[in-house]
Each structure stands twice: as C-alpha cells, then as structure tokens.
C-alpha positions in Angstrom: 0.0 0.0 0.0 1.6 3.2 -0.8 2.4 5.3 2.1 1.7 8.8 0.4 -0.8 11.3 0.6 -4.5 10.5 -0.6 -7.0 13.7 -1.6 -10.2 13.0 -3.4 -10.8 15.8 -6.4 -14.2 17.3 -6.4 -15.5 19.1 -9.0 -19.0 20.7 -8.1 -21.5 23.5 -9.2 -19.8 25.4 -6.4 -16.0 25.4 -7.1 -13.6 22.8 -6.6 -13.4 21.0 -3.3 -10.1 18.6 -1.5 -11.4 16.1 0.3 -8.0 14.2 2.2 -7.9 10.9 3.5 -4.2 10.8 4.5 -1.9 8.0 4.0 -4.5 5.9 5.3 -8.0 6.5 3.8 -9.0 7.5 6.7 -9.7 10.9 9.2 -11.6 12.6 5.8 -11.5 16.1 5.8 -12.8 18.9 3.0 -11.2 21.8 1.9 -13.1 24.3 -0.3 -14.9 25.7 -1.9 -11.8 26.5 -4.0 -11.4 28.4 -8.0 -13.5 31.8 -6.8 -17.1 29.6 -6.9 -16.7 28.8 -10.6 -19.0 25.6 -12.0 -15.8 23.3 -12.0 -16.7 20.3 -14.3 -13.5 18.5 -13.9 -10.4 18.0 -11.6 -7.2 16.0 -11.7 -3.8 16.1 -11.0 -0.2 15.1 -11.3 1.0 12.3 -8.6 4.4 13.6 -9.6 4.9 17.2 -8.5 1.1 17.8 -6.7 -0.3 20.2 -9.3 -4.1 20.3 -9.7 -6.0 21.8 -12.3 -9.6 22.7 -12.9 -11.7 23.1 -16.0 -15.4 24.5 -16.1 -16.9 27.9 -16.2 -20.2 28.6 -18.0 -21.8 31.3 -19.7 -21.1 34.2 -17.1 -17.6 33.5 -16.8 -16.6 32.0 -19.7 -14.3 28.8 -19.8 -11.2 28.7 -17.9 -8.8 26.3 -16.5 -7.2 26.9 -12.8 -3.6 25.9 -11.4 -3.0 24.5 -8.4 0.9 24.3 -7.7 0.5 24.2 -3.6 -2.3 21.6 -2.5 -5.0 23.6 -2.9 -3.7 26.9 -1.1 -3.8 29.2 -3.8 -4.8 29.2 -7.6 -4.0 30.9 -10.7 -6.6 30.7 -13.3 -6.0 31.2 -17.0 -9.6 32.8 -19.1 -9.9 31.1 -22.4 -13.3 32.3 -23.7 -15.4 35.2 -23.2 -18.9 35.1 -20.8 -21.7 37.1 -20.1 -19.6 39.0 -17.3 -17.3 40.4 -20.1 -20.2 42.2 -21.7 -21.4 43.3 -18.1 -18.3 45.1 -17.2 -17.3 46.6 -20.8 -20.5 48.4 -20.5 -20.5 49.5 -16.7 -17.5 51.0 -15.3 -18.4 50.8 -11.7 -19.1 46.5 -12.4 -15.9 46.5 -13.9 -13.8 48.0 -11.1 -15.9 45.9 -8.7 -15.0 42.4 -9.9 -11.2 43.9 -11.1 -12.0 42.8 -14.5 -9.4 43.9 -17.5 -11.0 44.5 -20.9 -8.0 42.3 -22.5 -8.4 39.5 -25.9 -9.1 35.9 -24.6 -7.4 32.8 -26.7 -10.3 31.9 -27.7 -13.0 34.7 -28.0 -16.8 33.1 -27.9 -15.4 30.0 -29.5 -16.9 27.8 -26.4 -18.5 28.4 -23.3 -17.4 25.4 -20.8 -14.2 23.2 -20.0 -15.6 20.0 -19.3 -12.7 17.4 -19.1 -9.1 17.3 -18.6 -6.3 14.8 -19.0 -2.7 15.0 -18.4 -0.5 12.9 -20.8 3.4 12.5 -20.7 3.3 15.6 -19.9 0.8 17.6 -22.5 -2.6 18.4 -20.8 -5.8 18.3 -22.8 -9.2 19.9 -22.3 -12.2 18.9 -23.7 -14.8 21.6 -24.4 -18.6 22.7 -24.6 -19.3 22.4 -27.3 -16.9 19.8 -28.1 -13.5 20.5 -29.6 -10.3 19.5 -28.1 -7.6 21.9 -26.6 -3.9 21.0 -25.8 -1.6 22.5 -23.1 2.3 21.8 -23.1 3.5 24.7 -20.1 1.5 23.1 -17.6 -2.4 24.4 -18.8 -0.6 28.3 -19.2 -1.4 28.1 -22.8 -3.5 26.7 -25.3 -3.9 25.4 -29.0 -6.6 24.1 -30.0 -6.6 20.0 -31.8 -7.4 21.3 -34.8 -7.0 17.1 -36.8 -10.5 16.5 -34.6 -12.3 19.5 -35.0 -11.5 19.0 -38.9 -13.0 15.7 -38.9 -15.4 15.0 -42.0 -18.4 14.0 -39.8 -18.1 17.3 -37.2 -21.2 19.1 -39.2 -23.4 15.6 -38.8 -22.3 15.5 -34.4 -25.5 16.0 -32.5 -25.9 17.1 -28.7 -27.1 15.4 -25.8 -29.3 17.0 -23.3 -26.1 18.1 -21.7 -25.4 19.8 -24.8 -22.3 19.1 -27.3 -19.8 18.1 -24.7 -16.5 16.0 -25.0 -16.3 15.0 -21.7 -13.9 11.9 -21.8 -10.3 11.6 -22.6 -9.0 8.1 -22.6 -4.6 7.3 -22.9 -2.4 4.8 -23.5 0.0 5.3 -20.6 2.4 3.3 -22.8 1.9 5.3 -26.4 1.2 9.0 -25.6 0.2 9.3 -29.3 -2.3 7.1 -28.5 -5.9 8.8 -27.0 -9.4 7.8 -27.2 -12.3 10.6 -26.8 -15.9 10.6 -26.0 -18.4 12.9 -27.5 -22.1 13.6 -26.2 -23.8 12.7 -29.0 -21.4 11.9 -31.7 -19.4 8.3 -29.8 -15.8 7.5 -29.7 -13.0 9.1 -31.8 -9.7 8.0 -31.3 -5.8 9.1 -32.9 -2.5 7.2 -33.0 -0.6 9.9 -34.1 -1.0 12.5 -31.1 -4.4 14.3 -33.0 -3.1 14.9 -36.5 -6.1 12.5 -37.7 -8.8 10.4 -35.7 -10.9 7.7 -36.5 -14.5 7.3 -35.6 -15.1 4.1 -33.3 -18.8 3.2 -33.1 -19.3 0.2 -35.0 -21.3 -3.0 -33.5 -19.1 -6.4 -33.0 -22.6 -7.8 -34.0 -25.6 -5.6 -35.1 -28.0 -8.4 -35.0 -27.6 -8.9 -31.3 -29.3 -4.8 -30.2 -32.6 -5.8 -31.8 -35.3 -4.9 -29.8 -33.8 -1.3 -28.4 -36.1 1.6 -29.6 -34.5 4.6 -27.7 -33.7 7.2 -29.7 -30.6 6.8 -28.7 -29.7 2.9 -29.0 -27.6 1.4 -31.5 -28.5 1.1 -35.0 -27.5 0.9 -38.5 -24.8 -1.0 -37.5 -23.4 1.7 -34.9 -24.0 2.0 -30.9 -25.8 4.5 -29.6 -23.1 7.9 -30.5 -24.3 9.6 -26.6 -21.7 7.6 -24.9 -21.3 8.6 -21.2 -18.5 7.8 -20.2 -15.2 5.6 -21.0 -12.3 3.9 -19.6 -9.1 1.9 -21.1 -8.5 -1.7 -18.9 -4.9 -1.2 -18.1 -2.2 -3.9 -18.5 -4.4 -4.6 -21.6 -3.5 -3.6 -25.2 -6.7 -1.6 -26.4 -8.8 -3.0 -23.9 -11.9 0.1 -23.4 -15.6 -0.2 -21.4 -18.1 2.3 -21.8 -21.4 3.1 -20.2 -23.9 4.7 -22.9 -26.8 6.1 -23.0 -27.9 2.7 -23.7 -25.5 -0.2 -22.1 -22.5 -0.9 -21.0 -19.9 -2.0 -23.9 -16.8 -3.7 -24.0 -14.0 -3.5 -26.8 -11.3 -5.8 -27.4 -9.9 -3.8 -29.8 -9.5 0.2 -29.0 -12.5 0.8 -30.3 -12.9 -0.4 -33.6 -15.9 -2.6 -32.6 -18.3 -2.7 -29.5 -19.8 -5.6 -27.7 -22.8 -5.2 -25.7 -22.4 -6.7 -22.2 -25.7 -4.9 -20.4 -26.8 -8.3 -19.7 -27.8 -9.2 -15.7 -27.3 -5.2 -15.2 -31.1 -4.3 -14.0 -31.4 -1.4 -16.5 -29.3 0.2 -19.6 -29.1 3.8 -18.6 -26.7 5.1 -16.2 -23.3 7.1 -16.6 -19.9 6.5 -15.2 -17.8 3.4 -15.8 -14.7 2.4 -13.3 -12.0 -0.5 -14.3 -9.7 -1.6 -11.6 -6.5 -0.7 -11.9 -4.6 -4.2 -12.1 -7.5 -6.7 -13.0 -8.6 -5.4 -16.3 -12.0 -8.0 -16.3 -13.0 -6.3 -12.9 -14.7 -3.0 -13.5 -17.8 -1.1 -11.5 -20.9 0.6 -12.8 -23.9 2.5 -11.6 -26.9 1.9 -13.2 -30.4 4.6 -13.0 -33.8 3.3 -13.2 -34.0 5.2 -16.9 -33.4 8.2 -18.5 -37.2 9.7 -18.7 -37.8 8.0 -15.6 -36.4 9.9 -13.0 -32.5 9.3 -13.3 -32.3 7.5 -9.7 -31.1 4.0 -8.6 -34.0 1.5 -9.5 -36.3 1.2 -6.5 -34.7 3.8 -4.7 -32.0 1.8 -3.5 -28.5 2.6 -4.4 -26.2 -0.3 -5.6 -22.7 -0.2 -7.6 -22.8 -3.4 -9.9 -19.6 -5.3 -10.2 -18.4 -7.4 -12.6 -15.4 -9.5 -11.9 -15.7 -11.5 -15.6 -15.3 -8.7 -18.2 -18.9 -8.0 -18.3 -19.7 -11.3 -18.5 -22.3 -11.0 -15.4 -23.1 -8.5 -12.9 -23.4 -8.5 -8.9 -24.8 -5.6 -6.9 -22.6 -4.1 -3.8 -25.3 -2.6 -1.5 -23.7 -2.6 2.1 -23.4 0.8 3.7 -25.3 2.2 0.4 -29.3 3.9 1.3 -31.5 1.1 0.5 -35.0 3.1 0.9 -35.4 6.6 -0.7 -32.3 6.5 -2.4 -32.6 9.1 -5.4 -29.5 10.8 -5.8 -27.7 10.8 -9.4 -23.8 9.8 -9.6 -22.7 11.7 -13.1 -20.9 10.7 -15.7 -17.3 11.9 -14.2 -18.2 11.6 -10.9 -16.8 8.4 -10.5 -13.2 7.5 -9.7 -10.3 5.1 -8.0 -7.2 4.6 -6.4 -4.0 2.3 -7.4 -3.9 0.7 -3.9 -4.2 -2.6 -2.6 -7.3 -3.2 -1.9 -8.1 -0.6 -4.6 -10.6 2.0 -3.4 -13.5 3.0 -5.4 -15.4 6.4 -4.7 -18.1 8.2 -6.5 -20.3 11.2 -5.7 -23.7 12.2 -6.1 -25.8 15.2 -7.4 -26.9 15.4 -3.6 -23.4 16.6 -2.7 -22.6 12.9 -0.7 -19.1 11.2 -1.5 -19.1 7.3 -1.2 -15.9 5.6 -0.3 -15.2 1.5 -0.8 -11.8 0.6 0.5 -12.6 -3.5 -0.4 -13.0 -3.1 -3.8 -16.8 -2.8 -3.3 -17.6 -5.1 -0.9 -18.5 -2.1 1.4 -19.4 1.6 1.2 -19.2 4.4 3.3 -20.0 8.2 3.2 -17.1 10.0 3.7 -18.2 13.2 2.8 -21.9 15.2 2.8 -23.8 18.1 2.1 -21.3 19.3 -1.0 -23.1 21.3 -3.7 -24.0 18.9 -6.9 -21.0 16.7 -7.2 -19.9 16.6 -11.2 -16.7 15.2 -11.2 -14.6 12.8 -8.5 -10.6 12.1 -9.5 -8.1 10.4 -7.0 -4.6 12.2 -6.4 -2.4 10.0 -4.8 1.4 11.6 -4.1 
C-alpha cells in the first residue's frame, strides 16, 4: 500500500473542493470551496509534482482552467473564452472595477462556453470543451492550442448534442503510447488518434448488429453503430486496447481500442446510467452505476443505491449494496463523478448530485460516506502523491 498522501478531487457546481484521507484513507476532511465559486466540471492532478488543475466555467464566466501548484492553497486561473460577465463590465465601469475585470483579448473569444474534461498525458494536458473540440496544453495548462485534426473531422457538421449539450467529456490514454488517445463525445461516440491528434478515427461500430434488436431509444444502436451519446469511457490497463463504456444505452466492452463494440448490459437491472470504473490491475474487474431510466427519473431502480460489479469482463453483474441507502435512495452519480485509487485493496469512490461522496476501501464489498452536504458533485478524481 503506498504510504503517500491520498486527496479525493471534487469538481461541483460550487467550485472545486479537496477532500483528504491521509496515508490511510482515513480521518476525511474537505477543503473548499476552492477556483472563486466557478462551476468546475473537472479536476485531476499530477501524482508527480502535486499540481491540480480545474476546468469548467459557464456562460457568465466563460471557460477557464485553474492551477493548483501548492495543494489547494492558492490558484491561478487562466480565461480562455469570453462570458456574459465580459459584456457586463465593458459596459458598466463601476461592475468592472468591482470584480477587477481587465478588458483584455481571450485565446479563444466566444469559441466555447465550458471546460468539461481534462487529461494529463506525458506531460501535455488536454481539455475537452462545450461544445466539443479538443484543446492542448504543453506549459502546464498556461497556454493553449486548439486539436485542430478533430475538429477537422469529415463528420463534425453531422455531431449531434445530448441534453447536456455538445460536450467532450472523456479523454481516454495509453499510458504506454502517448500518441495514442481515445475521446468521448455527447452525442457523436468515440474518436480515437495514433498519431497524437493529426487525424482520428471514428469508433462506433457494433461487433454484431443483430444482437441490439429490440432497443427503440432514440438513442440505441443502430444501422450498425452503438448508440453515439456515450457517457463515459475507460481503457482496462495492462491490456493492449482494452476500453468499457457506459452509454446512454448499455454498457460496452472493446477488445480492440474501439474499432468494434460488444454489448455486455446483460444481468445489469437497467441500460441507462453514466460512469464506468476498471480496476487498476484486474482489467475484467470494472464497476458501474446503473439509473432506473433516463425519462424515468435518473435514480437507482427502486430507490435503493447499488454499484454493480463485474469481476468477468462484463460477462455477469453483482450488486454491492452494504453501507449504500436502501430506501429513498434518489441521488444521481454523473458521468465523471466516479473515480479510484492504485492501492491494494483498490478503493472506489463516487459522488452524487446530492453533494454525498461514497468511499469503498474493499474493492466494493463495502461503502461508506465520507463526505456530505457538498453542492452537486460533477466530477470525483483520485490524487495520490
């Protein structure tokens, strides 16, 4: 078990928030709200030298990314797009002095109005935007280009949002390749580059049509394809091109990066739900959190709360209740609000749109709630340095 320290990343409605277990996973404490109140939609951070960063903003602020370089103590935030605020304070002097706002050119004008992911890669940090294009950092998230190979992609007129709106909100790496990424588009699917984003291949197709007869969603695989709103996505490691995905409807498996999907929703008690969580040695253990539907309330079926397991690649399903609300359960655990450590047991945590951070120090077996009464948890990382 590694001896270092242990801080859960919160990304909320209401800033960023620390939440520190120790060495031990144990003695919780939160720190926050942190990044001046912003809607933060993602956090992570660098095992190696403690730096956080945190993407979000909205249409009053803009988008913007803050650095972290001393735990959480102070942060330095870098605008990239324009909000409403900016037209506020060009036309009232007396605003303007009041929030200390400097009429100066942003990066990237009105180009997009939210960060929503972030990913650090031998060394290059990406962001993934609202809506979707994909930015690249190489001085540590000080400055930005933007991936211009995706955004150039023959089928980026035909990509569709979700009710989230147009978000690429997961960036997937081969710790082994850093040319090598997979991304996840609300609602356009997987897109994936060997050549570090000069050109990217679209990864939707069915491993066998025939077997999604039946599904009628709007969203649900057809014409050969899975359903393009996938949710969220995560590479098995210690397996070459090993990915799982929750969609909008199912749970997928891939055997090979992408280029074909599996449907593996079988034993799970319904197809909707959004985050997806691989253990970090096993690569046929992973952890999902299925909703009763997504018209029908986006809640754990029957009001009890359950993280299904899978400890077969998919294969079948067992639901991990103990220490989870069993009766008037109806939280929602989003799409990036679900994360892990590298220890041994592993720990597993997730949060939930009623501000509540779960913890599972066995892998699963059991849950408790570490945390409570945070604003609308949207993203959960693990920093352990």
């Amino acid at each position: 078990m590694s001896d270092g320290k242990l801080t859960i990343l919160i990304g909320t409605t209401k800033g960023a928030f620390l939440l520190s277990g120790g060495s031990d996973r144990n003695g919780w404490t939160v720190a926050g709200p942190f990044c001046d109140g912003w809607p933060i939609n993602h956090v992570v951070g660098d095992p190696a030298s403690g730096t956080i960063w945190a993407g979000g903003g909205g249409d009053w602020h803009g988008a913007g990314v803050w650095r972290s370089g001393d735990g959480g103590a102070s942060w330095e935030l870098t605008r990239l797009t324009r909000g409403t605020m900016d037209d506020w304070a060009a036309n009232d002097p007396d605003f303007a002095e009041m929030i200390g706002w400097k009429d100066e050119p942003l990066p990237f004008g009105d180009g997009f109005a939210q960060i929503w992911s972030l990913g650090l890669v031998d060394g290059t940090l990406y962001a993934g935007t609202k809506p979707a294009s994909l930015l690249a950092s190489r001085d540590g998230g000080r400055s930005w280009n933007r991936v211009q190979g995706l955004s150039d992609h023959p089928s980026s007129d035909s990509w569709t949002p979700g009710a989230a709106g147009l978000v690429l909100h997961t960036i997937v790496a081969d710790p082994e390749n850093p040319r090598k990424l997979w991304i996840g588009i609300s609602a356009a699917g997987v897109f994936a580059t060997e050549d570090g984003g000069e050109t990217w291949e679209r990864r939707n197709r069915l491993s066998n049509a025939g077997d999604c007869a039946g599904h009628d969603h709007p969203a649900a695989p057809r014409d050969g394809e899975i359903g393009h709103c996938v949710h969220n996505m995560m590479r098995a490691p210690g397996a070459d091109d090993l990915l799982y995905q929750q969609n909008h409807h199912g749970v997928w498996r891939s055997a090979d990066g992408g280029r074909s999907w599996e449907d593996i929703t079988a034993g799970l008690p319904s197809t909707f739900g959004f985050p997806i969580r691989v253990h970090p040695r096993d690569p046929d253990r992973l952890w999902t959190i299925p909703l009763n539907g997504d018209s029908a309330g986006r809640y754990p079926p029957d009001a009890a709360a359950a993280v299904w397991r899978s400890t077969d690649g998919g294969a079948s399903w067992q639901p991990m209740r103990e220490g989870l609300p069993q009766t008037g359960c109806f939280f929602t655990v989003l799409r990036q609000a679900m994360a892990g450590d590298a220890r041994d047991p592993a720990g597993v945590y997730f949060g939930t749109n009623s501000g509540s951070v779960f913890a599972s120090l066995d892998e699963g077996e059991t849950w408790a709630e570490i945390a409570r009464h945070l604003p609308t948890i949207l993203a959960v990382e693990v920093l352990d340095h």
